[in-house]
Backbone as CSV, one residue per row, in Angstrom:
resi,resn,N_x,N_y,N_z,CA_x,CA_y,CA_z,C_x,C_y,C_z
1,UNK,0.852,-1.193,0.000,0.000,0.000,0.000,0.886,1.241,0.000
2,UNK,0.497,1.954,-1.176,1.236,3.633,-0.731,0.334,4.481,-0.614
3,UNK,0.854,5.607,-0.117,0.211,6.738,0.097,0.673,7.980,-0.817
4,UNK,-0.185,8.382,-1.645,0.314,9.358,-2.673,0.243,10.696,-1.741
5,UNK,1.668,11.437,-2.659,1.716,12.873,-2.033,0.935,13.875,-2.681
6,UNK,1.652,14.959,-2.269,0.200,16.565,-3.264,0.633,16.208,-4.524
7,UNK,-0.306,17.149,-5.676,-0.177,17.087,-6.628,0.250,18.324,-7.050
8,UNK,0.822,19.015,-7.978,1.132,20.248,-8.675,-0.205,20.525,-9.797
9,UNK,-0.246,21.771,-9.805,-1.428,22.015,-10.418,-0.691,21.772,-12.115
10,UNK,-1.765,21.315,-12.864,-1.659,21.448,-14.318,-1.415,22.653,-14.859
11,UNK,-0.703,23.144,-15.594,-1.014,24.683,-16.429,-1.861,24.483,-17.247
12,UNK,-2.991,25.457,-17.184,-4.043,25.558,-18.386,-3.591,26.391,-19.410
13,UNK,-2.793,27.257,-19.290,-2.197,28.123,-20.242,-2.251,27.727,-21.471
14,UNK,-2.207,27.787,-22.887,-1.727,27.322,-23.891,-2.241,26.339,-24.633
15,UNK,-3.891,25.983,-23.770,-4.527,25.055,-24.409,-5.483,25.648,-24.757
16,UNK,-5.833,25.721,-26.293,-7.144,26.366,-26.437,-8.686,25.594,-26.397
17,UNK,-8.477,24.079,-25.832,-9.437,23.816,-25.527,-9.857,23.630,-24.474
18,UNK,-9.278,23.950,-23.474,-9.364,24.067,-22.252,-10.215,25.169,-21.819
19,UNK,-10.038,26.633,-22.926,-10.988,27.233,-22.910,-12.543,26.730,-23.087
20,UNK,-12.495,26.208,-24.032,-14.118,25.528,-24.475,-14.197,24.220,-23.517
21,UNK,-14.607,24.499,-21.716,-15.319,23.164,-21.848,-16.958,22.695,-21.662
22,UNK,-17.642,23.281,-22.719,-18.808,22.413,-23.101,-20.216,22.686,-22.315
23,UNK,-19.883,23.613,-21.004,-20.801,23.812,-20.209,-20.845,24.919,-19.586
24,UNK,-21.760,25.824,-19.178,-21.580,27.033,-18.800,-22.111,26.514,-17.098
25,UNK,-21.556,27.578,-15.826,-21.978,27.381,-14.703,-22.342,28.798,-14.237
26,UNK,-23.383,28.914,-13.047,-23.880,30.033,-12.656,-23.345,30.536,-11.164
27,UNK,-22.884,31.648,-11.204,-22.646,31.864,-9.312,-23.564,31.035,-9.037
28,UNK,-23.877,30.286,-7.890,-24.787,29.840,-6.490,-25.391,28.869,-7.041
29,UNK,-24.673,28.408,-7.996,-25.060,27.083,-8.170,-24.669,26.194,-7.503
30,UNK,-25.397,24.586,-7.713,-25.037,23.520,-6.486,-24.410,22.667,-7.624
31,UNK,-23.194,22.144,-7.708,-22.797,21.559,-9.038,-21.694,20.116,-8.410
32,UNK,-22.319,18.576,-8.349,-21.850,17.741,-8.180,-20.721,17.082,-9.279
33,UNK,-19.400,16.980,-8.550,-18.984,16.510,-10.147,-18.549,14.923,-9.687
34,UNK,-18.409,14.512,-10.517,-18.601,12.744,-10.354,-17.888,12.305,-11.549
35,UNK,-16.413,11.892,-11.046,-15.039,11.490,-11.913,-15.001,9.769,-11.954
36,UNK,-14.552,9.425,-13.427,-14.265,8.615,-13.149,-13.868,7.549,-14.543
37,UNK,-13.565,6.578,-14.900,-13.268,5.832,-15.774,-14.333,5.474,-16.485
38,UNK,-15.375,5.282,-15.961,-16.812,4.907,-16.476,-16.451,3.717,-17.666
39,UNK,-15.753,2.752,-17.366,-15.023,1.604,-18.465,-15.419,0.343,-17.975
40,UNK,-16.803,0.045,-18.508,-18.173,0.522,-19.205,-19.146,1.646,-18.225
41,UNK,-19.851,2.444,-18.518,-20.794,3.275,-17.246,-21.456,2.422,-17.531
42,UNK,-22.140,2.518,-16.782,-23.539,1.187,-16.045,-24.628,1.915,-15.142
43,UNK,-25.558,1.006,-14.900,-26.564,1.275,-13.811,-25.871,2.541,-12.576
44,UNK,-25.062,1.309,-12.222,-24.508,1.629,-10.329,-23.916,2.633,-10.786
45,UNK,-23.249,3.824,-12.079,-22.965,4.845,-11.883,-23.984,5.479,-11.829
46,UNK,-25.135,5.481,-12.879,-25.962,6.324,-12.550,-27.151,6.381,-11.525
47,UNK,-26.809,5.476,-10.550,-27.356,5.000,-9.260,-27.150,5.992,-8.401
48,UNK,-25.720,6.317,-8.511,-24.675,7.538,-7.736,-25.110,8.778,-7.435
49,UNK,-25.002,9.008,-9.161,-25.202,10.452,-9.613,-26.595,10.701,-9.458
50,UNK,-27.931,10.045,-9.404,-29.006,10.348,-9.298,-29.240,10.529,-7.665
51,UNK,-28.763,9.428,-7.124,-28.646,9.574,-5.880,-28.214,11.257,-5.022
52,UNK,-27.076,11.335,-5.799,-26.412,12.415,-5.535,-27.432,13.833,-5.288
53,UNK,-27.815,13.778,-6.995,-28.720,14.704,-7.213,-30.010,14.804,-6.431
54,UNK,-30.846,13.800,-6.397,-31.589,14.298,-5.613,-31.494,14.347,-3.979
55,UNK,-30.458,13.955,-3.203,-30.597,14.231,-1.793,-29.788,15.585,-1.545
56,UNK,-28.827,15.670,-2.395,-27.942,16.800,-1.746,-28.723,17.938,-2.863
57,UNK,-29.836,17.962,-2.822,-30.672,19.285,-3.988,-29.216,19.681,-4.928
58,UNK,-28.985,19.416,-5.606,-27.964,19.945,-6.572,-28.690,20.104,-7.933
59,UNK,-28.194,21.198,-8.362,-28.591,22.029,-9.855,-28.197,20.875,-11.052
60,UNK,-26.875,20.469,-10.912,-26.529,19.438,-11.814,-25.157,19.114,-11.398
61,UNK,-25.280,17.328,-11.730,-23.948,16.644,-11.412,-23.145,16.507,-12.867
62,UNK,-22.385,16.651,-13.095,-20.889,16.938,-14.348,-20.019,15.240,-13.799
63,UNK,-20.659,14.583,-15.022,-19.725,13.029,-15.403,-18.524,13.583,-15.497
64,UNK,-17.161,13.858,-15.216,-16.145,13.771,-15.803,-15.408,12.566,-15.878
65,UNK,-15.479,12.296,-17.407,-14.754,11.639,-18.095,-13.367,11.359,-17.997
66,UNK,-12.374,10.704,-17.379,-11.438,10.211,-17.035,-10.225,10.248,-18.164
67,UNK,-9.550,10.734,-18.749,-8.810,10.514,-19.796,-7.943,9.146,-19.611
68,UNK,-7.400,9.054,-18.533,-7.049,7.544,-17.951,-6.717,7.861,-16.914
69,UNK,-7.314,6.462,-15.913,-6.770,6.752,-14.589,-5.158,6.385,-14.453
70,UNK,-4.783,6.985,-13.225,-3.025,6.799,-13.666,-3.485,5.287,-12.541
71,UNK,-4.245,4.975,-11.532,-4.070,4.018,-10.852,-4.660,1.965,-11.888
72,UNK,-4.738,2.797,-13.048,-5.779,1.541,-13.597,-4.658,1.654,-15.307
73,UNK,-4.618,0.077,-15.540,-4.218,0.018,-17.062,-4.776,0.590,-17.864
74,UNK,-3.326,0.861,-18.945,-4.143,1.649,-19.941,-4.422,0.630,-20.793
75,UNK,-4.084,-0.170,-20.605,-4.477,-1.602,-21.824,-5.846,-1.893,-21.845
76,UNK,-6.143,-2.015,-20.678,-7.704,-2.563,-20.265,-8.672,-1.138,-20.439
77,UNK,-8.348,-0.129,-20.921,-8.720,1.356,-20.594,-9.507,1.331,-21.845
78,UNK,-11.166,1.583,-22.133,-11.911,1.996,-23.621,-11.422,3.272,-24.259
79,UNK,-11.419,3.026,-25.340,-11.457,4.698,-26.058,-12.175,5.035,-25.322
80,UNK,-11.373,7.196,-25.114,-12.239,8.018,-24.609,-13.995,7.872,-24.999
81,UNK,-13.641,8.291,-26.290,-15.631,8.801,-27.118,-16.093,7.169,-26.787
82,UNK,-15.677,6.172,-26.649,-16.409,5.021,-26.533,-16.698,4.901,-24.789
83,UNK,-16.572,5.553,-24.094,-16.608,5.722,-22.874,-17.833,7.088,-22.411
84,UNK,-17.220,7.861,-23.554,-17.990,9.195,-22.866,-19.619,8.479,-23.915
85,UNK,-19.716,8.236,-24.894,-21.070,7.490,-25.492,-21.810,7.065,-24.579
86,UNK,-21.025,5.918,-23.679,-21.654,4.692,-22.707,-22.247,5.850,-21.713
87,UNK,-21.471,6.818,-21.085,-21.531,7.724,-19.899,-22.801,8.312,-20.441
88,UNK,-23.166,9.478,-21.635,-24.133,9.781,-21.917,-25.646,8.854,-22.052
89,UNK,-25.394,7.912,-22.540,-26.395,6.715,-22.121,-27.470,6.294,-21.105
90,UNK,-26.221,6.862,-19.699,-26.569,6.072,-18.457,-27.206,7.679,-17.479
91,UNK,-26.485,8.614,-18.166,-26.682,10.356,-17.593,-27.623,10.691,-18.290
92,UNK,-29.279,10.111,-17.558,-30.507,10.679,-18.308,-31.071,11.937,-17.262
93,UNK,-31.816,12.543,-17.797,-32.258,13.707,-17.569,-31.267,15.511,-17.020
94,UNK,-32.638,16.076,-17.129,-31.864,17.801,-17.597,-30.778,17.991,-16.226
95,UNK,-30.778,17.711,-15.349,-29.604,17.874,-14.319,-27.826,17.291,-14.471
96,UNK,-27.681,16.248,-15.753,-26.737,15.744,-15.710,-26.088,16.067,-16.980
97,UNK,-24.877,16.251,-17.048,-24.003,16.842,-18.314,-22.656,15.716,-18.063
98,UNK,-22.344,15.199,-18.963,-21.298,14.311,-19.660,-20.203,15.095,-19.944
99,UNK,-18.993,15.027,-19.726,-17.989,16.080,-20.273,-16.473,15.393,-20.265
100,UNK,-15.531,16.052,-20.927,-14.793,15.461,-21.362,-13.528,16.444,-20.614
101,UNK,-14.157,17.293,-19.955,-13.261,18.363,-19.626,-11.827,18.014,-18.839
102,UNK,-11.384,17.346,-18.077,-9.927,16.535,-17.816,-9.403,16.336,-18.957
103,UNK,-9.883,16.115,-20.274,-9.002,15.818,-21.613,-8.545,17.099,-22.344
104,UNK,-9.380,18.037,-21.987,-9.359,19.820,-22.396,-8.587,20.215,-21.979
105,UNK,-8.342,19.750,-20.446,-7.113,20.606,-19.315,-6.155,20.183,-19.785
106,UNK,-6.284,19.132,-20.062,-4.617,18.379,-19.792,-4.725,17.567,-18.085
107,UNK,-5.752,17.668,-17.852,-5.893,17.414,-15.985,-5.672,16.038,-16.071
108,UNK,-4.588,15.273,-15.157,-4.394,13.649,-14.799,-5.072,13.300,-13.538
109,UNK,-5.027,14.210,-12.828,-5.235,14.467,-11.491,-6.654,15.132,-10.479
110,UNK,-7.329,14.349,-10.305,-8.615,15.034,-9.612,-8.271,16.531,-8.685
111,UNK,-7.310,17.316,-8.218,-6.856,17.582,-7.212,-7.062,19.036,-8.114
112,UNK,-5.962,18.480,-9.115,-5.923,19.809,-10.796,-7.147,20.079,-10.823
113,UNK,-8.107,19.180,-11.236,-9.374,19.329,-12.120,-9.791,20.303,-11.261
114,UNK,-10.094,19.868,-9.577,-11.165,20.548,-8.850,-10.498,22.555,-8.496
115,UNK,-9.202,22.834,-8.826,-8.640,23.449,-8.689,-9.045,24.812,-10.134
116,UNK,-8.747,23.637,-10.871,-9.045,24.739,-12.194,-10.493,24.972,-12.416
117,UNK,-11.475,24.465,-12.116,-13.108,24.666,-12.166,-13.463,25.394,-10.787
118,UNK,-12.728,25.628,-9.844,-13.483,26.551,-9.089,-12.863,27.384,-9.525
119,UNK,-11.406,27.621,-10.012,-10.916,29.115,-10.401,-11.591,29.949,-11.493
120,UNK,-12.572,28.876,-12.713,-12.533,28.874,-13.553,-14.502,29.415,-13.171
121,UNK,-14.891,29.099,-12.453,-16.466,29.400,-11.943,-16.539,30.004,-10.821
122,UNK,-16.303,30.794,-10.245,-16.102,31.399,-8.992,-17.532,31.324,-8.363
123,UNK,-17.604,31.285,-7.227,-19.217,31.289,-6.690,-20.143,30.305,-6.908
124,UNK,-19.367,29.197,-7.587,-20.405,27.693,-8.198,-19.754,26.796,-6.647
125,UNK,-20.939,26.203,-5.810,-20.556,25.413,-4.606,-20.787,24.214,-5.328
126,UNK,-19.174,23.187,-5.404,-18.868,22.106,-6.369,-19.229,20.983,-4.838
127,UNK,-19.624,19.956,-5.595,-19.276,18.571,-4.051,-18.557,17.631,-5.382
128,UNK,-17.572,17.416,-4.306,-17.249,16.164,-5.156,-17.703,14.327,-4.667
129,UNK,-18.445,14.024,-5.914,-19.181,12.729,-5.920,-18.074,11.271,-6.029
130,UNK,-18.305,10.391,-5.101,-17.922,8.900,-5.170,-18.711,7.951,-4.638
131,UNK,-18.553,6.540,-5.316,-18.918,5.484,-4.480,-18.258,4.927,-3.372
132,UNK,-19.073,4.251,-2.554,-18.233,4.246,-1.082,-17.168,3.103,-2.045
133,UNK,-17.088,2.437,-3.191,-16.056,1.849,-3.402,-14.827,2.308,-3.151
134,UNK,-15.149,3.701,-4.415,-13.640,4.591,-4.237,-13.104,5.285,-3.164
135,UNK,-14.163,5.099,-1.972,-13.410,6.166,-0.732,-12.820,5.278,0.030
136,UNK,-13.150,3.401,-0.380,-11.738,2.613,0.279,-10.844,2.545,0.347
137,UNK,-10.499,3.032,-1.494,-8.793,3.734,-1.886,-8.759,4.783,-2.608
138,UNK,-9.425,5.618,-1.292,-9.096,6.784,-1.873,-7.510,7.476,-1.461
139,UNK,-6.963,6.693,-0.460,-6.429,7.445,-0.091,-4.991,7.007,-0.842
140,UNK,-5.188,6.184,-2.251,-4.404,5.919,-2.987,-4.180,6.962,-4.240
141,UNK,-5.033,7.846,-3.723,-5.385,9.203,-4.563,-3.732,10.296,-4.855
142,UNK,-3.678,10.661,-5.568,-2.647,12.032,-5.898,-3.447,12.865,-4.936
143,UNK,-2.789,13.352,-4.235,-3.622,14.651,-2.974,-4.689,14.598,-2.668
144,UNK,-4.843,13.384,-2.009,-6.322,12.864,-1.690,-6.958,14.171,-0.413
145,UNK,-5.354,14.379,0.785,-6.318,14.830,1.726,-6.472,16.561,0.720
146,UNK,-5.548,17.158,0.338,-5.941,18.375,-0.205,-6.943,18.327,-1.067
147,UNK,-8.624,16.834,-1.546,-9.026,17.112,-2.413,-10.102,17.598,-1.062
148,UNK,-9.977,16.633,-0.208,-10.964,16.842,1.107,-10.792,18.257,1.462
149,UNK,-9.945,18.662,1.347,-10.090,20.331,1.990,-10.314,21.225,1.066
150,UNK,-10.761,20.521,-0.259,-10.779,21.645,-1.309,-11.894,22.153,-1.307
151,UNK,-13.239,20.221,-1.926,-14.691,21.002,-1.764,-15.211,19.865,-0.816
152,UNK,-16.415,20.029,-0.818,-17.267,18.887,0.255,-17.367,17.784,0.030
153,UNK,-16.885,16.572,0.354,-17.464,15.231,-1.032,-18.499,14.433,0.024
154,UNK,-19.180,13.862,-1.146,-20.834,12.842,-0.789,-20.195,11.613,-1.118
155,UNK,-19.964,10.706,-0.102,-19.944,9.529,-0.143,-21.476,8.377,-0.703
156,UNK,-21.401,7.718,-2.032,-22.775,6.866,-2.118,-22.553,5.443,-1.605
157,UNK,-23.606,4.668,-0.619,-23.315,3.214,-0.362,-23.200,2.501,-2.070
158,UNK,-22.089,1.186,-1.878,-22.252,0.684,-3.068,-22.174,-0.572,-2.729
159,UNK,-22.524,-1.743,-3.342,-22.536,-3.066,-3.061,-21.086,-3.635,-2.115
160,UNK,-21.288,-4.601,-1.091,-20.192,-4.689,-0.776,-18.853,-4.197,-0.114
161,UNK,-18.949,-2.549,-0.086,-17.763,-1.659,-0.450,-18.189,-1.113,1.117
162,UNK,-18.682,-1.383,1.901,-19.539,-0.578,3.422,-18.296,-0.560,4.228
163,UNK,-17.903,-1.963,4.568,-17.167,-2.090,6.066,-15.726,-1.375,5.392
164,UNK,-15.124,-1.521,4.149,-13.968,-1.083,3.687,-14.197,0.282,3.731
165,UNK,-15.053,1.054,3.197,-14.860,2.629,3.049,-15.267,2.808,4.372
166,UNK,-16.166,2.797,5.723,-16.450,3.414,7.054,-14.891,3.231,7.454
167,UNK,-13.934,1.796,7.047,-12.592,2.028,8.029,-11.744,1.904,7.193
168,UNK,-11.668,2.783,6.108,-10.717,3.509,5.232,-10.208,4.668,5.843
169,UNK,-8.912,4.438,5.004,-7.778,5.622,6.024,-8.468,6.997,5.994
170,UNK,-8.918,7.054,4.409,-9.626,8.429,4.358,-10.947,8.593,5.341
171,UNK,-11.686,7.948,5.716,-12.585,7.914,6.341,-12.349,8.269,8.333
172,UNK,-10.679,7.204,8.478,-10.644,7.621,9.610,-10.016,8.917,9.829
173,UNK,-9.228,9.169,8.444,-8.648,10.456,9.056,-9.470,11.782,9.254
174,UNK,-10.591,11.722,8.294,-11.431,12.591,8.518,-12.440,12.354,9.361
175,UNK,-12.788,11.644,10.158,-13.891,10.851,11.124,-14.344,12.260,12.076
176,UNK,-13.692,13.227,12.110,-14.162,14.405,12.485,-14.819,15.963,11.723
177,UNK,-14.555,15.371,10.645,-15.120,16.330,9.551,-17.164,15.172,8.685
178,UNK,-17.125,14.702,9.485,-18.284,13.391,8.574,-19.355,14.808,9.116
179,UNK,-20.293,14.343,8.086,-21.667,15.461,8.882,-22.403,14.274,8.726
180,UNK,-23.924,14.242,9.756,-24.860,13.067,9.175,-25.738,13.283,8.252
181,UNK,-25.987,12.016,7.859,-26.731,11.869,6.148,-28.110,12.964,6.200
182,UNK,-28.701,13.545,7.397,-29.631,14.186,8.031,-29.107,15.731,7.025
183,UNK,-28.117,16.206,6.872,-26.827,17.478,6.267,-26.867,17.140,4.938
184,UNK,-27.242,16.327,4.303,-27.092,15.922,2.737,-27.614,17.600,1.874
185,UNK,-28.327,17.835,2.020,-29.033,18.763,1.912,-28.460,20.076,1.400
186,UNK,-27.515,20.355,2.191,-26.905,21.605,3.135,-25.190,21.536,3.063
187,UNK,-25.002,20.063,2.270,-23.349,20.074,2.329,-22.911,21.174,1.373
188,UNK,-23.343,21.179,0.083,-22.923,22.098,-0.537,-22.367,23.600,-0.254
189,UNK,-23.372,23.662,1.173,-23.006,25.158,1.549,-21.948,24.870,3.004
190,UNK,-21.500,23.920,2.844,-20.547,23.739,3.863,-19.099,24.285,3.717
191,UNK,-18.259,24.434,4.607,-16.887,24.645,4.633,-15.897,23.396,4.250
192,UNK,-15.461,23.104,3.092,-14.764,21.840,3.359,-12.826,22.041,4.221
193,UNK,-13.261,20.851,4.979,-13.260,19.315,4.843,-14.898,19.274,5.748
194,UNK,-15.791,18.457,4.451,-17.184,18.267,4.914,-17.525,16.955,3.785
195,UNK,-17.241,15.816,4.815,-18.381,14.676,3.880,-19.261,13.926,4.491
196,UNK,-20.831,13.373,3.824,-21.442,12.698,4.403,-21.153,11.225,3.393
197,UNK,-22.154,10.172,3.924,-22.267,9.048,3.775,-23.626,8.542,3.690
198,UNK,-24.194,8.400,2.340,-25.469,7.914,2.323,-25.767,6.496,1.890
199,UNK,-26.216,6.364,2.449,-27.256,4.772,2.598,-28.426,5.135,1.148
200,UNK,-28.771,3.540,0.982,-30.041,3.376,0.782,-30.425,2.089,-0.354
201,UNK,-31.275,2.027,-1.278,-31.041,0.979,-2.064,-29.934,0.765,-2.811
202,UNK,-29.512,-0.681,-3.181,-28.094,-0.383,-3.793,-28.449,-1.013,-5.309
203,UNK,-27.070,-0.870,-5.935,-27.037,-1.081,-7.497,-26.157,-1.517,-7.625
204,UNK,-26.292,-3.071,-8.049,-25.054,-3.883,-8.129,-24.143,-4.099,-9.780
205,UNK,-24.985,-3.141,-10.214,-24.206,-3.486,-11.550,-22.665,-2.548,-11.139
206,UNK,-21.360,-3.445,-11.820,-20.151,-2.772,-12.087,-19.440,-2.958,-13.179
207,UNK,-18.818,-1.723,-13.224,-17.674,-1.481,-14.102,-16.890,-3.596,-14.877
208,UNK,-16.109,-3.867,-13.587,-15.613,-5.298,-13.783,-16.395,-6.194,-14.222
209,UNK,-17.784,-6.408,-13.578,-18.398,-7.604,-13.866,-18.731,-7.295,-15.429
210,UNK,-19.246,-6.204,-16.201,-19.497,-5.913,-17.382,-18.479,-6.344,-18.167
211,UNK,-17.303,-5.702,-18.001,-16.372,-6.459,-19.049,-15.560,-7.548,-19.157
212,UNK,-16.567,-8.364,-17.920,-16.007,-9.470,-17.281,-16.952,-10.462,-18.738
213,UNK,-18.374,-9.930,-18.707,-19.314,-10.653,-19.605,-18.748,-10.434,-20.708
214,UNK,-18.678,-9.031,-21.044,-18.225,-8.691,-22.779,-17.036,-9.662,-23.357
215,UNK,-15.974,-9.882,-22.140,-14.535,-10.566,-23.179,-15.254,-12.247,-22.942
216,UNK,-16.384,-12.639,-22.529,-16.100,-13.884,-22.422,-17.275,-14.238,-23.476
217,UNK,-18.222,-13.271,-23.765,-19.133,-13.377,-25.332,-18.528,-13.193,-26.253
């Protein structure tokens, strides 16, 4: 097991598509963003993100599209557009936007991303979205604790993933920053380091088991 250190911010400088990414945001907006490989998106992501959306009242949750994770092969990794397709698929209705914007930045790093979109939207209150999968290793993250002190993140229950993420490092180290699921509501307007942990029906479709079926049809 390691523990990754900070990250250095990306320069956006010099990319002109970094200018264009794809979505406009409003001061005082509530704007969930929800990162990730989506290699295949499925149900249980958009289990997340709906989840997301409707308990923590948010305006709209932002798929970002993963250009590759640095912790996951790139062998096993889908084309981007064959990824962001699947993602749009599963991201139904007017609250959710698909985006590609980590591939615009140049961003490798969640830490970058969340750095350059609040600089980049001033007055937009961002949460950042995961499944309690990823907050088991999260703390295998590039500047995991500086992402916790950046904006608020919403932990979603996910199959399986319970007893590992409640006694995950990230979980204990912040065990004094948790608000209860009662705050879902209201995180957005919180001070981070602020995360809750929500319960409720789960969605067992994943990422693995999908392309577990696909290579063996």
């Amino acid at each position: 097991m390691w523990f990754a250190g900070p990250a250095r911010l990306v320069p956006e400088a010099g990319r002109p598509a970094a200018q264009r990414l794809g979505f406009h945001l409003e001061p005082g907006m509530r704007v969930g963003l929800f990162g990730g490989s989506f290699n295949p998106a499925h149900e249980g992501h958009a289990h997340v993100a709906e989840t997301a959306l409707r308990r923590l009242e948010l305006d709209k949750v932002i798929w970002l599209v993963s250009p590759q994770n640095p912790l996951k092969s790139a062998h096993e990794t889908r084309p981007l557009e064959e990824r962001l397709a699947g993602a749009r698929q599963q991201a139904r209705g007017a609250g959710m936007i698909v985006s590609d914007a980590e591939t615009r930045l140049g961003s490798q790093y969640t830490i970058d991303t969340l750095r350059v979109l609040r600089a980049r939207f001033p007055g937009v209150k961002f949460v950042w979205i995961m499944g309690a999968d990823s907050l088991a290793s999260f703390h295998r993250w590039r500047g995991w604790t500086q992402i916790m002190r950046e904006v608020p993140v919403a932990v979603i229950s996910r199959p399986w993933a319970a007893l590992k993420a409640r006694t995950s490092p990230a979980a204990r180290r912040f065990a004094w920053a948790r608000k209860p699921s009662s705050a879902a509501a209201i995180l957005a307007d919180a001070t981070a380091p602020a995360w809750v942990y929500l319960t409720g029906p789960l969605n067992f479709a994943s990422s693995t088991a999908l392309r577990g079926r696909q290579t063996r049809g």
